[in-house]
PDB file of N, CA, C and O in Angstrom:
ATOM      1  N   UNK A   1      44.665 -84.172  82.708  1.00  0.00           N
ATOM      2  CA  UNK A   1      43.823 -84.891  81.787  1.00  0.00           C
ATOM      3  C   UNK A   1      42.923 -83.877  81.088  1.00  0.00           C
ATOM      4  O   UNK A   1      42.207 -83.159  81.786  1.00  0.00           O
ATOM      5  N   UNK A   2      42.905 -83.745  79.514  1.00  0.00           N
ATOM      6  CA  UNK A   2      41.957 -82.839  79.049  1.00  0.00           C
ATOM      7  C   UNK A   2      40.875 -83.745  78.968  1.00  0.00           C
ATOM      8  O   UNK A   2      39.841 -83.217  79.377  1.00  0.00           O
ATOM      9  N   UNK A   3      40.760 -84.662  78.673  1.00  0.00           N
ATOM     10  CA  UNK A   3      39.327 -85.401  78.587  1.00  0.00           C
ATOM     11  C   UNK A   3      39.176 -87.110  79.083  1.00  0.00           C
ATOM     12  O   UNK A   3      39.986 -88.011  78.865  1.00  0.00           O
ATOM     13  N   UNK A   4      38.089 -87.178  79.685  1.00  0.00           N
ATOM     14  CA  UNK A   4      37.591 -88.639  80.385  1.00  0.00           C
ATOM     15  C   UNK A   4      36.386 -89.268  79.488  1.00  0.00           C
ATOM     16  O   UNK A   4      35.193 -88.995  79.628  1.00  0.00           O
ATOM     17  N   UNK A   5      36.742 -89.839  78.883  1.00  0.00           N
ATOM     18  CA  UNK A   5      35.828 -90.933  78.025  1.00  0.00           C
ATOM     19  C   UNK A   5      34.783 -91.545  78.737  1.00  0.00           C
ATOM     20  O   UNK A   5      34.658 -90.841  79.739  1.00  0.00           O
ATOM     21  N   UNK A   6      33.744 -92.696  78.805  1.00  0.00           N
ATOM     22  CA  UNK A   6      33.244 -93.687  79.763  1.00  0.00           C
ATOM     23  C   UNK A   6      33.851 -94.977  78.334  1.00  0.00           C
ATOM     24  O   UNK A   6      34.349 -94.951  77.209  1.00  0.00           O
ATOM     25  N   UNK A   7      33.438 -95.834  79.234  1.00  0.00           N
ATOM     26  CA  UNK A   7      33.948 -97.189  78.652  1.00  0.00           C
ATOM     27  C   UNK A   7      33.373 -97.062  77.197  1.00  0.00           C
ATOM     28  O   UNK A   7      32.357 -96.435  76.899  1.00  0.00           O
ATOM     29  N   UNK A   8      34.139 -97.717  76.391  1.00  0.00           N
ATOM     30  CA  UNK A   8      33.409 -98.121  74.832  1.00  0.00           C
ATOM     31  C   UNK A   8      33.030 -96.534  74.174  1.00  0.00           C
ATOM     32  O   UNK A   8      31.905 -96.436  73.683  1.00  0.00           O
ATOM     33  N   UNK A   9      33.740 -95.552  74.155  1.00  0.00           N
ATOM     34  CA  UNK A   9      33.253 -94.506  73.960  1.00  0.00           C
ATOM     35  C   UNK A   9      34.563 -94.061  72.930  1.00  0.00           C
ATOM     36  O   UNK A   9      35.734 -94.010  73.304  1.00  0.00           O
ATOM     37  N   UNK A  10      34.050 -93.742  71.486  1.00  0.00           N
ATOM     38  CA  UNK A  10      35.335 -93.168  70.916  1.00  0.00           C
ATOM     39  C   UNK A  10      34.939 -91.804  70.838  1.00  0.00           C
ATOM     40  O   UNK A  10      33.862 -91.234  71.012  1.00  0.00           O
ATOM     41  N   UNK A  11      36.543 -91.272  70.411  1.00  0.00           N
ATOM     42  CA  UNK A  11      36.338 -89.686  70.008  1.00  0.00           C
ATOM     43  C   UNK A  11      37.331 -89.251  69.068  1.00  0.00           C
ATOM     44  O   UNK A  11      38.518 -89.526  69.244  1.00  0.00           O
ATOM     45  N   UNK A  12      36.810 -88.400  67.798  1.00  0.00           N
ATOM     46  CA  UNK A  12      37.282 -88.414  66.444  1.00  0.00           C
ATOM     47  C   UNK A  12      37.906 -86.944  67.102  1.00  0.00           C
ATOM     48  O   UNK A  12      37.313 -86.138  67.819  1.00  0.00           O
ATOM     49  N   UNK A  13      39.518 -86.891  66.519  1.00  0.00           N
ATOM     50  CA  UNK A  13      40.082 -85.864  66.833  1.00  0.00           C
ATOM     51  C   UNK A  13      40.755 -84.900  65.349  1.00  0.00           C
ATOM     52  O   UNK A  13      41.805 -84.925  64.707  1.00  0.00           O
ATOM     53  N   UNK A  14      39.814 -84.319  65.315  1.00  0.00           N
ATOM     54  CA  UNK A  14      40.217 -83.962  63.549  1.00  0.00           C
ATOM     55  C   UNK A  14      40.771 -82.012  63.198  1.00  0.00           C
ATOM     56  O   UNK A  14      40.320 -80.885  63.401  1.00  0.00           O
ATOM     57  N   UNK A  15      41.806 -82.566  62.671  1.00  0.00           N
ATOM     58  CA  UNK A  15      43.214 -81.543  62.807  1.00  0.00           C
ATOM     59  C   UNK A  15      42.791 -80.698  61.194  1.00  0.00           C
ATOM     60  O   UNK A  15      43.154 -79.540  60.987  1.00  0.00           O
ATOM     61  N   UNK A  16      42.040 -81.457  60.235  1.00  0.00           N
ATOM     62  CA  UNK A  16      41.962 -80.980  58.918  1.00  0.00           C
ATOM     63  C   UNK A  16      41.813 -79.152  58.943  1.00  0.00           C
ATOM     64  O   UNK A  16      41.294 -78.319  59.685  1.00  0.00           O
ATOM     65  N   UNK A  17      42.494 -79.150  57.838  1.00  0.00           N
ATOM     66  CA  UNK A  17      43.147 -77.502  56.935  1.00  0.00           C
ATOM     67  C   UNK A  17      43.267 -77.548  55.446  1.00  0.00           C
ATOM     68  O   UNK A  17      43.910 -78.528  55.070  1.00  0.00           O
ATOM     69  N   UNK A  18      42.739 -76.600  54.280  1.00  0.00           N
ATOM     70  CA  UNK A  18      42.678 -76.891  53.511  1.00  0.00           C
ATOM     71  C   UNK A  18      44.489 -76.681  53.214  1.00  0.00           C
ATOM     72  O   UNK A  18      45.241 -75.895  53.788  1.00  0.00           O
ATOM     73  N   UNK A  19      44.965 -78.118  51.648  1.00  0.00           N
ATOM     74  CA  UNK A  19      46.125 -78.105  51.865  1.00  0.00           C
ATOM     75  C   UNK A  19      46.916 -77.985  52.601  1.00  0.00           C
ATOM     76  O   UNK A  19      47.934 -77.332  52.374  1.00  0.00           O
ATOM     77  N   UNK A  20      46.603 -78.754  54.007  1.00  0.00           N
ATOM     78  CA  UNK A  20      47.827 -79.511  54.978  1.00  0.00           C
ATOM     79  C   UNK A  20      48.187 -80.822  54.454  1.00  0.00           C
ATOM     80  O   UNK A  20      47.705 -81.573  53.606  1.00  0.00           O
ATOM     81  N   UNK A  21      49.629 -80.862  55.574  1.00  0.00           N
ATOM     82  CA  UNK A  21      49.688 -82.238  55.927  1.00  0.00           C
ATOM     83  C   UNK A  21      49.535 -82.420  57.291  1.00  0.00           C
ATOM     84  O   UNK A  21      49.396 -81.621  58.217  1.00  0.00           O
ATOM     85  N   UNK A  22      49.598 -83.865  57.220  1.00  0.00           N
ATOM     86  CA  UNK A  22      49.583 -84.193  58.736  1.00  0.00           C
ATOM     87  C   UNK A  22      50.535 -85.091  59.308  1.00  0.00           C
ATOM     88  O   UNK A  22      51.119 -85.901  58.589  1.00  0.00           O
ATOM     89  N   UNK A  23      50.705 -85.033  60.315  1.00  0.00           N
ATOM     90  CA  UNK A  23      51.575 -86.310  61.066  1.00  0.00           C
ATOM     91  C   UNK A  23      51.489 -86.206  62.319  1.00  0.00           C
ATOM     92  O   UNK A  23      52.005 -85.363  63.053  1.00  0.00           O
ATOM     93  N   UNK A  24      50.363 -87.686  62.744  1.00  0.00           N
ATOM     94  CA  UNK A  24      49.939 -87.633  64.382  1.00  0.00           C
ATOM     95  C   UNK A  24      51.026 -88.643  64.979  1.00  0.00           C
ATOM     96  O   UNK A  24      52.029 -88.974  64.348  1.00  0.00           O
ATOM     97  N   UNK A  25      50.694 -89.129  66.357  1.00  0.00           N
ATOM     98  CA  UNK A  25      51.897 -89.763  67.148  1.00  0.00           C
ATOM     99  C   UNK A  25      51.847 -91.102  66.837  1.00  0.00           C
ATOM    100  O   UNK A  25      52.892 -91.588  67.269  1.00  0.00           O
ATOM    101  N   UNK A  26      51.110 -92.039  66.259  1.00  0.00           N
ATOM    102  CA  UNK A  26      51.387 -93.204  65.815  1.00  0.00           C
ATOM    103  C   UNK A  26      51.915 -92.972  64.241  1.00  0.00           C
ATOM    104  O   UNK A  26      51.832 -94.027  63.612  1.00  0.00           O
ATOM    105  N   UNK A  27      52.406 -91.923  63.493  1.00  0.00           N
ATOM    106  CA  UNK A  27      52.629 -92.117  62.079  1.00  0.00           C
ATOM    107  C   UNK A  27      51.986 -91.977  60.967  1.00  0.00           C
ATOM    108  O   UNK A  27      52.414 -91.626  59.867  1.00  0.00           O
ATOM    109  N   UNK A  28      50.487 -92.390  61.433  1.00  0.00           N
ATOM    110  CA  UNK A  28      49.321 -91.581  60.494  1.00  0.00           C
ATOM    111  C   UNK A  28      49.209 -90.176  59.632  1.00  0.00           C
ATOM    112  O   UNK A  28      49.486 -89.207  60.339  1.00  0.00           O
ATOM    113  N   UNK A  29      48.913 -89.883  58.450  1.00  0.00           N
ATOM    114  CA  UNK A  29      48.823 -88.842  57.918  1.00  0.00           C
ATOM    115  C   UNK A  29      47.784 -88.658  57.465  1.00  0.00           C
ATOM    116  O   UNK A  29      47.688 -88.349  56.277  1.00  0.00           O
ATOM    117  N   UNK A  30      46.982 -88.754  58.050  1.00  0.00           N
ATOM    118  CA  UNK A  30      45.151 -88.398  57.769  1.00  0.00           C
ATOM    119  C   UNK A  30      45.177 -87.646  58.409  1.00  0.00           C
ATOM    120  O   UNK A  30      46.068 -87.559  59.254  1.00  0.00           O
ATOM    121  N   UNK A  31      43.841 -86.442  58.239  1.00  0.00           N
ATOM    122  CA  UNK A  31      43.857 -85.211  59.177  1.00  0.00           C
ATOM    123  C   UNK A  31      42.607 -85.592  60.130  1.00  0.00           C
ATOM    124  O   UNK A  31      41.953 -84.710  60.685  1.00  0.00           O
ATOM    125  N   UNK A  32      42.315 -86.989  60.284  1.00  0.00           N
ATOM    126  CA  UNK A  32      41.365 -87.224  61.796  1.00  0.00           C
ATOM    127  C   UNK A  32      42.026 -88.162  61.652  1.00  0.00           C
ATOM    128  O   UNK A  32      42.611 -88.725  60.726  1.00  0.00           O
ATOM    129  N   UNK A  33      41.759 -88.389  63.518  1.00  0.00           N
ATOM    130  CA  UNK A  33      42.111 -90.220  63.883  1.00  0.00           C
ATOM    131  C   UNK A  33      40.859 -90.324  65.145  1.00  0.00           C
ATOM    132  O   UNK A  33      39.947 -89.552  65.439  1.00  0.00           O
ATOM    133  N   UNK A  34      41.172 -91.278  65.555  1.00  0.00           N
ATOM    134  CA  UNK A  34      39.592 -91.651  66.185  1.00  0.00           C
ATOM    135  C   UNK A  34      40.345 -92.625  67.219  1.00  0.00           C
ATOM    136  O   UNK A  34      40.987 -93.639  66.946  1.00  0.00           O
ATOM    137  N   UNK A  35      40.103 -92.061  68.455  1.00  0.00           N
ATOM    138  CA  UNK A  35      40.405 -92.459  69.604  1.00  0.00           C
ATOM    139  C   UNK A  35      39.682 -93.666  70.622  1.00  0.00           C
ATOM    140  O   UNK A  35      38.665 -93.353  71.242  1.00  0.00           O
ATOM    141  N   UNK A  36      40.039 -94.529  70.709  1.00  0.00           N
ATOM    142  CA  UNK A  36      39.076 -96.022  71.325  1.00  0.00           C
ATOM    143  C   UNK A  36      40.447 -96.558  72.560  1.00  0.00           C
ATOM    144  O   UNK A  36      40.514 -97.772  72.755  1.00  0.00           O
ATOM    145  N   UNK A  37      41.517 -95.597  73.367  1.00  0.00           N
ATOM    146  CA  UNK A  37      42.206 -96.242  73.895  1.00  0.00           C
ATOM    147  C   UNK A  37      42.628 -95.235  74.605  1.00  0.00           C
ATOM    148  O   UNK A  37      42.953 -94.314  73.856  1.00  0.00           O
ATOM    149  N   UNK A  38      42.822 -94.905  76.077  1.00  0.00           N
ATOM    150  CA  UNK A  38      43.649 -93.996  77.045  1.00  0.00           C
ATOM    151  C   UNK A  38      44.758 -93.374  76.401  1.00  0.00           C
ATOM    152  O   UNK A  38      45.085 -94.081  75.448  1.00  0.00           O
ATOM    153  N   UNK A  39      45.687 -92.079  76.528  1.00  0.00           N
ATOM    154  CA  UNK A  39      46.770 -92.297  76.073  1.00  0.00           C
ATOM    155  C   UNK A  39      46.718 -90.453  76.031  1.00  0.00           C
ATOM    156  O   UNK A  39      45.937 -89.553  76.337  1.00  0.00           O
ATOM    157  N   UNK A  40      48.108 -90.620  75.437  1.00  0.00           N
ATOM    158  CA  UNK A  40      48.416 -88.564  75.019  1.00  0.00           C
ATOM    159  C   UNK A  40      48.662 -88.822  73.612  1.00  0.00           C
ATOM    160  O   UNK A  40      49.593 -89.448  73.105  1.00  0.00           O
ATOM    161  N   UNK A  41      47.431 -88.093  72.925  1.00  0.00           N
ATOM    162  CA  UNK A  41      47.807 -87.990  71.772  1.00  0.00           C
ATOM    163  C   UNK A  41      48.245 -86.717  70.784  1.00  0.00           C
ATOM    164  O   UNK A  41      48.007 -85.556  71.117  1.00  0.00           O
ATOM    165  N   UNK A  42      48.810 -87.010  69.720  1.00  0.00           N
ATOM    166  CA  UNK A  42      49.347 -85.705  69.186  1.00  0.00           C
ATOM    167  C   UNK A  42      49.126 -85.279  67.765  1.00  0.00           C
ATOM    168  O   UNK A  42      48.872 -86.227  67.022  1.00  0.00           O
ATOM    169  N   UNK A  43      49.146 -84.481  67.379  1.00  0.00           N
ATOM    170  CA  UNK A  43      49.302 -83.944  65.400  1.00  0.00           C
ATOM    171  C   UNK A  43      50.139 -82.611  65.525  1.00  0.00           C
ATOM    172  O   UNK A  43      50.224 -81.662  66.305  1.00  0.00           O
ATOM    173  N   UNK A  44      50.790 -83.099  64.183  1.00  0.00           N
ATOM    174  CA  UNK A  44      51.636 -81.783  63.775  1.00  0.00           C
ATOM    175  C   UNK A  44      51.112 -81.739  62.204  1.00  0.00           C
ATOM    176  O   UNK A  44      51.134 -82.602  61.327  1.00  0.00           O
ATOM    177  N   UNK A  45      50.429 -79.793  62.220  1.00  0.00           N
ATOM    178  CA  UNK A  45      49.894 -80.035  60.842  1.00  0.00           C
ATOM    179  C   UNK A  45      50.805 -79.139  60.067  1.00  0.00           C
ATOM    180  O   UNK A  45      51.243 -78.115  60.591  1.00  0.00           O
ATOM    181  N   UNK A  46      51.179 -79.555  58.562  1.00  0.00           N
ATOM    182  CA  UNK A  46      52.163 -78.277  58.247  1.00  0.00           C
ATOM    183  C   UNK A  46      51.601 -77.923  56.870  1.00  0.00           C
ATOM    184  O   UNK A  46      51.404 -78.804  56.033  1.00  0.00           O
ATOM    185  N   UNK A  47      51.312 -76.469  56.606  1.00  0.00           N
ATOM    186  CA  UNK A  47      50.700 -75.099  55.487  1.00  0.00           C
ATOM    187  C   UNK A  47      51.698 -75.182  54.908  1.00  0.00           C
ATOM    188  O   UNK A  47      52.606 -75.127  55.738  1.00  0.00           O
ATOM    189  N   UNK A  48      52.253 -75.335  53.475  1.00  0.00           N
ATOM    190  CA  UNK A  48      53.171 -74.509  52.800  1.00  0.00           C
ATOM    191  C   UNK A  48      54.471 -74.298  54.279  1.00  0.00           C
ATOM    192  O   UNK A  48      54.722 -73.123  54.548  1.00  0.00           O
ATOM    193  N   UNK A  49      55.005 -75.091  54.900  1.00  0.00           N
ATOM    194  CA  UNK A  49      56.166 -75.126  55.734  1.00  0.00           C
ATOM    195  C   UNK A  49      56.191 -73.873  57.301  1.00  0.00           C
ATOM    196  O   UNK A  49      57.103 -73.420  57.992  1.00  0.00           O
ATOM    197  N   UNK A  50      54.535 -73.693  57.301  1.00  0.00           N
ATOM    198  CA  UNK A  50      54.133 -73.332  58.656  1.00  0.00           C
ATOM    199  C   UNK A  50      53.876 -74.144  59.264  1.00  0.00           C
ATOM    200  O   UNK A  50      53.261 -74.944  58.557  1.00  0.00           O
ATOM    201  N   UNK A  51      54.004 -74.661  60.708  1.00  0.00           N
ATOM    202  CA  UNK A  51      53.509 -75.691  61.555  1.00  0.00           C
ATOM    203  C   UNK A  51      52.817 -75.590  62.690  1.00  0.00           C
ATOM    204  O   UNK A  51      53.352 -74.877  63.539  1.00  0.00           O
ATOM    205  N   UNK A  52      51.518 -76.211  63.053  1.00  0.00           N
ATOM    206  CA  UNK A  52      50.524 -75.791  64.037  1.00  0.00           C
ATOM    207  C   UNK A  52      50.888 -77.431  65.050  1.00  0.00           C
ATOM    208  O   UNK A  52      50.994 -78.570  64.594  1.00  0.00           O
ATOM    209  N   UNK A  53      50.980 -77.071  66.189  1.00  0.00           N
ATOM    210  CA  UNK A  53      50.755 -78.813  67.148  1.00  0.00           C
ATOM    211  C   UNK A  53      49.695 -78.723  67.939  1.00  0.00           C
ATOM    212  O   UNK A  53      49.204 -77.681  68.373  1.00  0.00           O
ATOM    213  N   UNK A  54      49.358 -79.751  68.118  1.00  0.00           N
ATOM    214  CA  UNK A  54      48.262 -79.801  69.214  1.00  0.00           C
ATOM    215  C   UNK A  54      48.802 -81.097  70.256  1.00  0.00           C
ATOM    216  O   UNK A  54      49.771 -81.759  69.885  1.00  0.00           O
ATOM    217  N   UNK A  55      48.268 -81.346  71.289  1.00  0.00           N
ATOM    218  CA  UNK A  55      48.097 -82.594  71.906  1.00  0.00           C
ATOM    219  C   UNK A  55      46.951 -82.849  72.681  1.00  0.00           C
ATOM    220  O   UNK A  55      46.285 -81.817  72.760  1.00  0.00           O
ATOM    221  N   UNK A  56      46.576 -83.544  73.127  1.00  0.00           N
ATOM    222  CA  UNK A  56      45.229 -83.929  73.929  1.00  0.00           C
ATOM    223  C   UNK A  56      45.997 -85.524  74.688  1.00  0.00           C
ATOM    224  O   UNK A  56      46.633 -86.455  74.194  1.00  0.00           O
ATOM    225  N   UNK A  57      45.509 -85.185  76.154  1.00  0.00           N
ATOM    226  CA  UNK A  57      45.501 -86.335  77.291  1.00  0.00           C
ATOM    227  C   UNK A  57      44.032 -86.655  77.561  1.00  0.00           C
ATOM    228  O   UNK A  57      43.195 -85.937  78.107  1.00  0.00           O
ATOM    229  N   UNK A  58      43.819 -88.600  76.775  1.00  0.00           N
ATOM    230  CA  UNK A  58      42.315 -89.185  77.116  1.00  0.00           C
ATOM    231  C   UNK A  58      42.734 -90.133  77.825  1.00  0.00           C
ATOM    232  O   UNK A  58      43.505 -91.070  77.621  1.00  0.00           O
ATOM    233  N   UNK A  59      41.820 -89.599  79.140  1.00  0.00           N
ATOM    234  CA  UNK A  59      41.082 -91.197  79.940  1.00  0.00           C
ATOM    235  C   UNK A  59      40.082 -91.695  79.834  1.00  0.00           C
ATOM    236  O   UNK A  59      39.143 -91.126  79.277  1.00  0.00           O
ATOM    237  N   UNK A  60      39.977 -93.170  80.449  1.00  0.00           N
ATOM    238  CA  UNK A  60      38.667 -93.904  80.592  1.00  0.00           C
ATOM    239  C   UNK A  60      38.064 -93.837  81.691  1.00  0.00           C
ATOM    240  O   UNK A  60      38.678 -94.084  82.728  1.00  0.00           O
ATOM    241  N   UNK A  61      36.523 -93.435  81.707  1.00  0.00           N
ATOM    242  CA  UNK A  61      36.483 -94.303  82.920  1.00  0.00           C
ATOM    243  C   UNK A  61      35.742 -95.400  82.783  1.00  0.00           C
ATOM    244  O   UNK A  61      34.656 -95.097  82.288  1.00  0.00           O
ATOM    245  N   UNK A  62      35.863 -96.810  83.052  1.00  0.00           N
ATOM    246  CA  UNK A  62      35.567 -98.192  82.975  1.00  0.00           C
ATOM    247  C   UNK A  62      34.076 -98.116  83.929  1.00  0.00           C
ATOM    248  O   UNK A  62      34.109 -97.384  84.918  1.00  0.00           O
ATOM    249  N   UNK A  63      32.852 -98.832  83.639  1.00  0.00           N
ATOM    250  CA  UNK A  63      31.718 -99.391  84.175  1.00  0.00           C
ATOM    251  C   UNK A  63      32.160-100.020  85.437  1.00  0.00           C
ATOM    252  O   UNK A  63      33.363-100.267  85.529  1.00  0.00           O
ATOM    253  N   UNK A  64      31.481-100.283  86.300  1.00  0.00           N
ATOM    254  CA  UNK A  64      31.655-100.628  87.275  1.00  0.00           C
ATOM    255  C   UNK A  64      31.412-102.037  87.330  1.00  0.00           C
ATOM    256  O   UNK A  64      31.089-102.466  86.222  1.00  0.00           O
ATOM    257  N   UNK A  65      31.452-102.900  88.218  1.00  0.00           N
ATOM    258  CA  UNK A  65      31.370-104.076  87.864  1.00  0.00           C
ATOM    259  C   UNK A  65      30.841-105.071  89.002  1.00  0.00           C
ATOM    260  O   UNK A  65      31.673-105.634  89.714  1.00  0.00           O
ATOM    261  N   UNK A  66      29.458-105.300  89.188  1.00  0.00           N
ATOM    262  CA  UNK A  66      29.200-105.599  90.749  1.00  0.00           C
ATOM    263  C   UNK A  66      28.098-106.771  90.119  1.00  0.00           C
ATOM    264  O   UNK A  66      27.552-106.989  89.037  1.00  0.00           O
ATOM    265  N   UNK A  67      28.124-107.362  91.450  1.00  0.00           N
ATOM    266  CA  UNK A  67      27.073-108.398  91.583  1.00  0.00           C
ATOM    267  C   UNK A  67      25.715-108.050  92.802  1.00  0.00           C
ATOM    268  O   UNK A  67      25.805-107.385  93.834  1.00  0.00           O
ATOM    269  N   UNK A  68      24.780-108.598  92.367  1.00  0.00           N
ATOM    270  CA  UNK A  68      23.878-108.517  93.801  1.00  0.00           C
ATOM    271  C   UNK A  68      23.965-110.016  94.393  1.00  0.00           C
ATOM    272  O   UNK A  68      23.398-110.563  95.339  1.00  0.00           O
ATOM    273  N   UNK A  69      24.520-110.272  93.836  1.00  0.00           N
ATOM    274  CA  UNK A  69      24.492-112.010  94.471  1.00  0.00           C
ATOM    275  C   UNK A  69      23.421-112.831  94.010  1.00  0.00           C
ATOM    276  O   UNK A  69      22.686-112.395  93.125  1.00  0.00           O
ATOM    277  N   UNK A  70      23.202-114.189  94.593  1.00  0.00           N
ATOM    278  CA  UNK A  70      22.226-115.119  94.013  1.00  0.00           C
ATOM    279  C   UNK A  70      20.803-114.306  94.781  1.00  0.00           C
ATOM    280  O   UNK A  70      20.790-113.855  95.926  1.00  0.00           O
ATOM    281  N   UNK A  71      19.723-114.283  93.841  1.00  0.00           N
ATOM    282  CA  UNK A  71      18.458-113.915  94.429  1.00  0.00           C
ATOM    283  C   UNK A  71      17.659-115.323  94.345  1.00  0.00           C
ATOM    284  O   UNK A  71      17.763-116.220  93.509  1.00  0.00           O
ATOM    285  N   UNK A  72      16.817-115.220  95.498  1.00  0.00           N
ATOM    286  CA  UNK A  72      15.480-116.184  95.300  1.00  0.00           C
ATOM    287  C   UNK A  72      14.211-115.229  95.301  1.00  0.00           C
ATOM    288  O   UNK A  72      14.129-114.125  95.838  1.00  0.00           O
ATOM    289  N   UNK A  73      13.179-115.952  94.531  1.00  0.00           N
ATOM    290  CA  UNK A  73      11.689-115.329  95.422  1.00  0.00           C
ATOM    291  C   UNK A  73      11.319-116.933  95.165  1.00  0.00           C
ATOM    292  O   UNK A  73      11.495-117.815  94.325  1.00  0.00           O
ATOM    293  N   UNK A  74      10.448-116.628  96.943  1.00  0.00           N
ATOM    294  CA  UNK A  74       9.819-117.772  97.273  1.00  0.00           C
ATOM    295  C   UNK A  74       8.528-117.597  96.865  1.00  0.00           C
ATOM    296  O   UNK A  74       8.211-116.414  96.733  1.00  0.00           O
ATOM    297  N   UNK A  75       7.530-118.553  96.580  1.00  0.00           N
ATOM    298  CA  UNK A  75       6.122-117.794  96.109  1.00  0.00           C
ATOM    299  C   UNK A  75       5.217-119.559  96.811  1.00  0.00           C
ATOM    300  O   UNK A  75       5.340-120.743  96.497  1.00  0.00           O
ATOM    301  N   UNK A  76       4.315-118.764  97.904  1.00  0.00           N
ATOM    302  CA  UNK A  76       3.459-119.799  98.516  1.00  0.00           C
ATOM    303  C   UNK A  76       1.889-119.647  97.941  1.00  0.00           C
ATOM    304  O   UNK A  76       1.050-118.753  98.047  1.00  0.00           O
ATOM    305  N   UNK A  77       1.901-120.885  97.318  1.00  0.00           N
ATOM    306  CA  UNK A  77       0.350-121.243  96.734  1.00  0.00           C
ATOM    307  C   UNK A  77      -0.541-121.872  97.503  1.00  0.00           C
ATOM    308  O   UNK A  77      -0.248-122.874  98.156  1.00  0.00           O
ATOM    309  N   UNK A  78      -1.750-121.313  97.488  1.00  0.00           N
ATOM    310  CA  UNK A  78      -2.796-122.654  97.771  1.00  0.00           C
ATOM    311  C   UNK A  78      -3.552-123.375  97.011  1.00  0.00           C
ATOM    312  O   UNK A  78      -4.049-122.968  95.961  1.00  0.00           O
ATOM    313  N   UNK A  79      -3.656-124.193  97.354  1.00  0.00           N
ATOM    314  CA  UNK A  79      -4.537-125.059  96.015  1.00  0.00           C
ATOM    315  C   UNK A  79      -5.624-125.452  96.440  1.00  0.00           C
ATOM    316  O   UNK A  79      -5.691-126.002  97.539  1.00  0.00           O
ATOM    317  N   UNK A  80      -6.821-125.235  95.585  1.00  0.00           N
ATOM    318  CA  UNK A  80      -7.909-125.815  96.227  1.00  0.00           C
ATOM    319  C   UNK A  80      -8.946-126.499  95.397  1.00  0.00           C
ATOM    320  O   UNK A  80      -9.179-125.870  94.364  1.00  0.00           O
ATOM    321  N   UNK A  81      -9.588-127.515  95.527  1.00  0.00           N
ATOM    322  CA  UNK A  81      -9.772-128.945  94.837  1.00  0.00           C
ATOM    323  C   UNK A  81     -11.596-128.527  95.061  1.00  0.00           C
ATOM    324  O   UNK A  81     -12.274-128.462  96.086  1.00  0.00           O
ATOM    325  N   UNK A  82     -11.927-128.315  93.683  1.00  0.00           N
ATOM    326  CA  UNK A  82     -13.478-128.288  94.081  1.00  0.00           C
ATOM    327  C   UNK A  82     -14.270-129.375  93.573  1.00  0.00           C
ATOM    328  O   UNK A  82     -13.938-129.786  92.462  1.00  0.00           O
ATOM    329  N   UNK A  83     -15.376-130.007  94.219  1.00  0.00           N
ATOM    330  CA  UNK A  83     -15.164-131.184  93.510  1.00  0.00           C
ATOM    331  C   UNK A  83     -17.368-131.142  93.248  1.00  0.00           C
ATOM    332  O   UNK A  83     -18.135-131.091  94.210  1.00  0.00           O
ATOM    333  N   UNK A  84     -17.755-131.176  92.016  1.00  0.00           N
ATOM    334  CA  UNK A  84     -19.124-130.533  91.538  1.00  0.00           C
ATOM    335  C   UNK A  84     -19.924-132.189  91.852  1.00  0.00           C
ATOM    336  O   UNK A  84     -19.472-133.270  91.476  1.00  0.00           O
ATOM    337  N   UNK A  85     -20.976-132.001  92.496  1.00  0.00           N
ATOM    338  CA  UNK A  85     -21.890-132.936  92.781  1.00  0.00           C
ATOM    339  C   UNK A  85     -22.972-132.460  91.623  1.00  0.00           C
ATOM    340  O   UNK A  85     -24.039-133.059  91.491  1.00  0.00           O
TER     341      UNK A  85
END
């Protein structure tokens, strides 16, 4: 794994060269794409019919997910009745 995300966390992976092209692993030909999902991703950039690749492996790691259970607070009052003569 080159990189571990936390939950809800993107990351812009940007391949740009002046006068390239591009072509990452979903088909895209923009020279960034922006990562919001686990996975191995890739670009192939090509100069005038030179070609550079890269790849990158992202994980998540997901929040945890807990309860403390039902809470009470009990709260004991006194009351006291003054009564003015």
């Amino acid at each position: 794994m080159d990189t571990v995300l936390c939950d809800a966390q993107t990351m812009l992976l940007d391949a740009a060269n002046n006068n390239a092209s591009y072509l990452w692993h979903n088909g895209s030909t923009q020279p960034q794409f922006v990562v919001n999902l686990p996975g191995t991703f890739y670009v192939a950039v090509n100069i005038n019919g030179c070609y550079a690749f890269d790849t990158i492996a992202i994980a998540y790691n997901y929040k945890p997910v807990f309860s403390w259970g039902l809470t009470s607070l009990f709260v004991t009052a006194t009351v006291y009745c003054l009564i003015l003569v």
